[in-house]
C-alpha positions as CSV (number, residue, x, y, z in Angstrom):
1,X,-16.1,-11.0,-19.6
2,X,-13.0,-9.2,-19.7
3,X,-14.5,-5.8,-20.3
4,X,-16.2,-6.8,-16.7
5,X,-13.4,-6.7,-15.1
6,X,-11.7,-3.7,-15.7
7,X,-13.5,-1.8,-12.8
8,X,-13.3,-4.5,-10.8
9,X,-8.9,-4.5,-11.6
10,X,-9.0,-0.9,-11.4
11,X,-10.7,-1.1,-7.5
12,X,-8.6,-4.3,-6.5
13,X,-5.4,-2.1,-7.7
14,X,-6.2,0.9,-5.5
15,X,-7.2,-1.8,-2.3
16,X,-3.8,-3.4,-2.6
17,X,-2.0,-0.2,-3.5
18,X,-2.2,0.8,0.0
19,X,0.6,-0.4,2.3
20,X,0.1,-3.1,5.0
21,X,1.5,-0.9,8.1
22,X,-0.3,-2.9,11.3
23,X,-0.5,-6.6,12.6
24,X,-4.2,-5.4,13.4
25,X,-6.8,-7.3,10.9
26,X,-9.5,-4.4,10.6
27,X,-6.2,-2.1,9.2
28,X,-6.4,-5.0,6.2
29,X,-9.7,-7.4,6.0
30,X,-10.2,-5.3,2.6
31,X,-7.0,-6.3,1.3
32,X,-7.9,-9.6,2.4
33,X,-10.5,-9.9,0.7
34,X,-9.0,-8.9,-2.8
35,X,-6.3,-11.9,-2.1
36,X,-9.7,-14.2,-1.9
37,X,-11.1,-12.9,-5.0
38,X,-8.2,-12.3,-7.1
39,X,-7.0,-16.2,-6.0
40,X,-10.4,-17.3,-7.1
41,X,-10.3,-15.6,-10.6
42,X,-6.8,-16.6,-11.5
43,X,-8.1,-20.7,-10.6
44,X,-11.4,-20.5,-11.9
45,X,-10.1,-18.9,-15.3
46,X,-7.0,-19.4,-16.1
47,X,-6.8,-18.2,-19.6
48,X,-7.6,-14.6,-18.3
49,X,-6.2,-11.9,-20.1
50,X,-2.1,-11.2,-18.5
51,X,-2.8,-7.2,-18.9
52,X,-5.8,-7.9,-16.3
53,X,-3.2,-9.6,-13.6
54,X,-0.6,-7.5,-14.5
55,X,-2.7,-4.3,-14.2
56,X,-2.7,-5.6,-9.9
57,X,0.8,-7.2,-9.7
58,X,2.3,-4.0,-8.9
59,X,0.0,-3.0,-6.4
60,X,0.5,-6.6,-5.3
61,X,3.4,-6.4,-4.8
62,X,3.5,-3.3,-2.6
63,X,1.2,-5.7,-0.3
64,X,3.5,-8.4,-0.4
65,X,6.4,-6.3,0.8
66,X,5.0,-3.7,3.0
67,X,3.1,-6.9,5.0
68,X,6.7,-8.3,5.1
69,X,7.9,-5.4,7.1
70,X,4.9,-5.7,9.6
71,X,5.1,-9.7,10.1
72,X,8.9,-9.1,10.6
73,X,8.3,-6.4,13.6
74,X,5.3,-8.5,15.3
75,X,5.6,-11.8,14.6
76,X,9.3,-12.6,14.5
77,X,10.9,-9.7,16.5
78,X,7.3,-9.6,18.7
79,X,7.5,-6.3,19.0
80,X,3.8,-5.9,19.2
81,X,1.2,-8.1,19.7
82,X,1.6,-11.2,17.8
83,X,-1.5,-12.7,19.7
84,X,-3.8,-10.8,17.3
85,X,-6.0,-13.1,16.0
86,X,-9.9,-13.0,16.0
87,X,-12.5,-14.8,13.6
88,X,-14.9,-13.0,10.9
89,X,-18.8,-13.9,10.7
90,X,-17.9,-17.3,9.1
91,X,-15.1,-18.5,11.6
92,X,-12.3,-17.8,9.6
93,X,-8.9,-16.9,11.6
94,X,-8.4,-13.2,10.8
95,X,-4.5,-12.8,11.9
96,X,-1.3,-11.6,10.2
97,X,0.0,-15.0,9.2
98,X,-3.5,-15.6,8.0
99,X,-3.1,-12.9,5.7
100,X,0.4,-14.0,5.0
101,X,-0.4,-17.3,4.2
102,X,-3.7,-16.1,1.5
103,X,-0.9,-14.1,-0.1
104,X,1.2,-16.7,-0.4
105,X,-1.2,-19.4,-2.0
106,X,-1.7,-16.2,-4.3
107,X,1.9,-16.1,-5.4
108,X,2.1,-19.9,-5.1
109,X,-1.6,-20.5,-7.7
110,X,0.3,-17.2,-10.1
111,X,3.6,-18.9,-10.8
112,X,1.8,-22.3,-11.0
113,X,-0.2,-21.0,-13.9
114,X,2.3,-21.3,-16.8
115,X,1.0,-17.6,-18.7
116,X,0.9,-15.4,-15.4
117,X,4.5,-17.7,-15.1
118,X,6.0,-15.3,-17.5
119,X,4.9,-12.2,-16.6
120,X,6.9,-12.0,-13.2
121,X,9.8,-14.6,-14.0
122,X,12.2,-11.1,-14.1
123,X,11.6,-10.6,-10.5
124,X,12.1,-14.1,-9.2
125,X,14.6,-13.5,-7.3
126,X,13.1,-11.0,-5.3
127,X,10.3,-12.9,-4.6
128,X,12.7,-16.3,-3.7
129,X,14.1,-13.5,-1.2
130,X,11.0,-12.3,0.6
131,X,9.6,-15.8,0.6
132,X,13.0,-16.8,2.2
133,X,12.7,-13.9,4.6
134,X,9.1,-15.0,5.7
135,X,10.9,-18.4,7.1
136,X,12.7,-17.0,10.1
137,X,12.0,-17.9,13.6
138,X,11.6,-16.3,16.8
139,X,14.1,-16.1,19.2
140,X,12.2,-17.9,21.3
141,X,11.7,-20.7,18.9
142,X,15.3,-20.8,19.1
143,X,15.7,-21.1,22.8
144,X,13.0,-23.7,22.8
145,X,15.0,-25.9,20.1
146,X,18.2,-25.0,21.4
147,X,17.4,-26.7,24.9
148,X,15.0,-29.3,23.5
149,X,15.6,-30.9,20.5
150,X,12.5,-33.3,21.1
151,X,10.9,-30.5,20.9
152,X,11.8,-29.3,17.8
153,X,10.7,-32.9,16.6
154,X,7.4,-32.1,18.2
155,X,7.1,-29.0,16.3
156,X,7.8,-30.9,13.0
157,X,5.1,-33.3,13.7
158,X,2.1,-31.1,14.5
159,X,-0.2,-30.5,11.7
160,X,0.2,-27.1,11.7
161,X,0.7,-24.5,8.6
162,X,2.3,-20.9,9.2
163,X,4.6,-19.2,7.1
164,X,7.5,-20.6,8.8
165,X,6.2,-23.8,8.7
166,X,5.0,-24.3,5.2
């Protein structure tokens, strides 16, 4: 199985190698799509080999940080068009805090697993920093708690999941 997916690491590598630089979903839907599969292989086998993850943890990580960048300029500064959201062929929200929120339940499902665990524990802190970072709120999120507290009560209470939220 392992010798399988060595051109499959290699292509997912060179996908996530390339840096998120737009809020606009058809700059990224491929990367998207490596999230999906790569979160799929790391919970359906577990015991896979840690040169195979490691081989796309870089490149990973380039995704990770770049997309920061992006989120940071349309989402929390709005910048740009945070209203960019549209649906693929099976309904599925294709918007920058969708894509935020797949890489996140990546990170979340590769430091759950206790042998992928190791291999980034050295750059924790990083991580702890951009995850931190992704929790920031607009300005006008501000204004709207500032002036309405019940509000910010509401907010709490919906049943909603963003990466300020979560």
């Amino acid at each position: 199985m392992t010798s399988m997916l060595d051109p499959l690491v290699e292509q997912f590598s060179i996908i996530l190698n390339s840096p998120v630089l737009s809020p606009n979903p058809d700059d990224w839907s491929m990367q998207m799509e490596v999230l999906k599969c790569l979160l799929q292989l790391i919970q359906n086998f577990p015991r896979l080999p840690e040169a195979k993850i490691s081989a796309v943890l870089g490149p990973l990580w380039q995704t990770f940080v770049s997309s920061f960048k992006v989120y940071h300029l349309s989402i929390i500064q709005a910048s740009e068009n945070a209203d960019n959201v549209g649906y693929d062929s099976d309904g599925s929200e294709r918007s920058l805090e969708s894509f935020e929120i797949q890489l996140f339940e990546l990170w979340t499902t590769i430091v759950g697993n206790s042998m992928l665990a190791k291999v980034i524990a050295g750059n924790i802190k990083e991580l702890a920093y951009y995850t931190i970072s992704f929790q920031q709120i607009t300005e006008e999120q501000v204004q709207n708690w500032s002036r309405d507290a019940n509000q910010y009560v509401a907010d709490e209470d919906d049943v909603t999941y963003s990466c300020r939220v979560s």
